[in-house]
Residue, then its C-alpha position, 0 to 999 in steps of 0.5 A: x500500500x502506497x503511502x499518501x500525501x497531504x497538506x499537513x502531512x508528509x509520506x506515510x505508509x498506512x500499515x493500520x490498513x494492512x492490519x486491518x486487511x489482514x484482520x478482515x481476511x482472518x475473520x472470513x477464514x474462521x466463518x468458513x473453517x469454524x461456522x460452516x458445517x460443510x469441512x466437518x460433514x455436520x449440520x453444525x460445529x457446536x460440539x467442535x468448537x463451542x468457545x470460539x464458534x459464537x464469534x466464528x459465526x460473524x466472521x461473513x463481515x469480513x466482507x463489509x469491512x472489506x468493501x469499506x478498505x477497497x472504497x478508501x484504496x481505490x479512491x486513493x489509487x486513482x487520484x491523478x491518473x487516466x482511465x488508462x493507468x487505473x485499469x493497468x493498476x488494477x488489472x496487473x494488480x488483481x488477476x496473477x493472483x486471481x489466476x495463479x488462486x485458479x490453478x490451485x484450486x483446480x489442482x486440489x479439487x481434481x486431487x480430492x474430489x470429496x465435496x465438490x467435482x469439476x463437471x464443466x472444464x469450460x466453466x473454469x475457464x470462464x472463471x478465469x475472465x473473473x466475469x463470471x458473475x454476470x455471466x450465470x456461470x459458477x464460481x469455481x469458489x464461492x469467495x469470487x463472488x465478492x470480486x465481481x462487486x468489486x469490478x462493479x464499483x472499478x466500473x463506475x469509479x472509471x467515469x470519475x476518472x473520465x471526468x477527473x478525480x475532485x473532491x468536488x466530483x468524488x462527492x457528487x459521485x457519492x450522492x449519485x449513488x447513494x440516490x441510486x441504491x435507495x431508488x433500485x430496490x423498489x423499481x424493475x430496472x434492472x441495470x441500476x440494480x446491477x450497478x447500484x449494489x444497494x448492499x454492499x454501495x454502503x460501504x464502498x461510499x463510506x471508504x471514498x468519504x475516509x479517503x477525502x477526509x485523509x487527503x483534505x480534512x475531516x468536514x461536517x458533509x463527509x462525517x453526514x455522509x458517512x453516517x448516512x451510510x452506515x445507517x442504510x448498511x443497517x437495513x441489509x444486515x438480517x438479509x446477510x445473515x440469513x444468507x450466511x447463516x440460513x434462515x433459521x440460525x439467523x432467526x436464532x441469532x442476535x442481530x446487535x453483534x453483527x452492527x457491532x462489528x460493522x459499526x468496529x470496522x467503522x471506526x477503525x478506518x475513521x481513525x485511519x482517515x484521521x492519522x490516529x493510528x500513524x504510529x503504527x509503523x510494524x514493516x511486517x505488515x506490509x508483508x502481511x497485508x499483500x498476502x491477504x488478497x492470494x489469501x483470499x482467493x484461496x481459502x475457502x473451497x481448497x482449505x474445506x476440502x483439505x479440512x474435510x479430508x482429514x477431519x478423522x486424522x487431527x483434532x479439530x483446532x490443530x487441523x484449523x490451525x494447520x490449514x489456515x498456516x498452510x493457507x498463509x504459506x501457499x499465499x506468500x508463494x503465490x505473491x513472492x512467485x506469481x503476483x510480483x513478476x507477473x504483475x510486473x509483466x502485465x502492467x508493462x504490456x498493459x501500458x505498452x498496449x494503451x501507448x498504442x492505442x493514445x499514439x494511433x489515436x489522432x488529437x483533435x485540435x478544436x478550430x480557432x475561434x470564429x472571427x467576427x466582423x468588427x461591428x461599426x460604431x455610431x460616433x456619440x459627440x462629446x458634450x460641449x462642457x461650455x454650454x450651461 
């Protein structure tokens, strides 16, 4: 993560952000090792983990908190950049990893094919355009799904780059859509729907208004819009927890802890916007935090496949700690071997390409200013000053 500039401020490397990403990813990977009864082939993991899986449960919220970082990075990223440079950014940023997360996945499900089965070799490869989402084409891991959001909002962050990245147009952007996600759910319209993300926009808008408040200053507007966002994000949490949770243990469950932890991942990243966690300055984060994505890519269908196979061999918690360490390792490869080099090469070819196209594209120079004829004026005689 780069470090950023202000007005008051000089270079800081925003280790906090690493933390908190890397904090989000752990949480995902306790819901989907610990919640989910899918690893263990139980209906649940009460008599698994009775201590930690309460917390276990509300691990999916990773995912928000997620969504709050990307708003901040993304708008961080593309301040003064072209159209051109922000879709080099994220394409050399998102896919080696995302491809090389692909692969392993394919290998370990071809290897142990307990759970899930490879029926469809073409749907592999569509997943490796990362569009499958729109495509009705299953992800080869559940936790895509989250990546296709992200394109959405890469989609519509491109128009204000088209126009220039402003605090005044990143705020008119904001207002734009948010009236869009409260408008789409209640009309037909399918492609606002689409693009608004009425569930997830919360929080990709609460991370630009932080990033505005760190790169200016914190101003009563953008603590209302914050705030405006947080309060809609309310409206969707029983609809997330029925989706993670199931209808019925959703029911059972309170609702407070899930606002609690959203309301947690708030703050963390108002404090980042406000400088207040600055000190923090532990280099191994920057380590930690660009393994996060690989990660993330690679936890969830691989890791409960391995758990679920050896589930008979190794007592509950040391197989977890076991996986989730093996997970850590496999992503550090990824990153070290994969991302780096890759990315490198891929963004090089990627501006070599878009050099082409701005070089073969020809500038058009508007015409001068029509000239027009000189209007002939009426002589108005001066006043005789003599008369009275």
């Amino acid at each position: 993560m780069a470090g950023i500039r202000t007005a008051s401020r000089a270079p800081v490397r925003l280790y906090a952000l690493d933390a908190v990403r890397i904090t989000a990813a752990l949480v995902v990977v306790l819901y989907h090792y610990v919640a989910l009864g899918t690893a263990w082939g139980l209906s649940g993991t009460q008599h698994l983990f009775p201590a930690l899986r309460p917390f276990a449960l509300y691990g999916w919220l990773g995912v928000e908190i997620f969504f709050i970082v990307s708003g901040f990075v993304i708008c961080m990223s593309a301040w003064g950049r072209t159209v051109g440079d922000f879709a080099t950014s994220r394409i050399s940023r998102l896919f080696p990893a995302y491809w090389a997360g692909i692969a392993f996945t394919t290998v370990v499900l071809w290897t142990l094919p307990e759970l899930w089965r490879i029926d469809e070799w073409a749907d592999i490869l569509v997943n490796f355009t990362m569009f499958q989402g729109g495509m009705g084409v299953p992800h080869l891991d559940h936790a895509y799904w989250t990546l296709f959001e992200e394109l959405k909002f890469y989609a519509l962050f491109a128009l204000v780059i088209r126009v220039g990245v402003t605090y005044r147009n990143c705020v008119m952007f904001i207002g734009l859509w948010t009236v869009a996600g409260i408008v789409a759910p209640s009309t037909d319209f399918k492609l606002l729907h689409f693009f608004a993300i009425p569930q997830y926009s919360p929080y990709f808008i609460a991370g630009v208004a932080f990033y505005l408040m760190r790169r200016f200053r914190p101003s009563g507007l953008l603590w209302a819009i914050v705030g405006c966002q947080f309060l809609l994000a309310q409206h969707y949490v029983r609809g997330r927890m029925v989706t993670n949770l199931g209808a019925r243990l959703a029911e059972q469950l309170p609702a407070w802890p899930a606002r609690l932890v959203i309301a947690a991942g708030f703050l963390a990243m108002a404090a980042i916007a406000l400088g207040l966690l600055d000190r923090i300055q532990w280099r191994w984060l920057s380590t930690v935090g660009a393994i996060t994505y690989p990660l993330y890519i690679i936890h969830m269908t691989a890791g409960i496949t391995l758990i679920h196979h050896f589930r008979d061999k190794m007592p509950p918690y040391a197989l977890v700690g076991t996986v989730t360490a093996a997970m850590l390792a496999v992503s550090w490869l990824i990153h070290r071997f994969v991302e780096r080099p890759l990315s490198r090469r891929l963004r090089s070819a990627m501006r070599s390409g878009i050099e082409d196209i701005r070089q073969s594209t020809p500038v058009q120079v508007p015409p001068p200013p029509a000239t027009l004829p000189a209007q002939r004026r009426e002589r108005v005689p001066e006043p005789d000053l003599t008369r009275r």
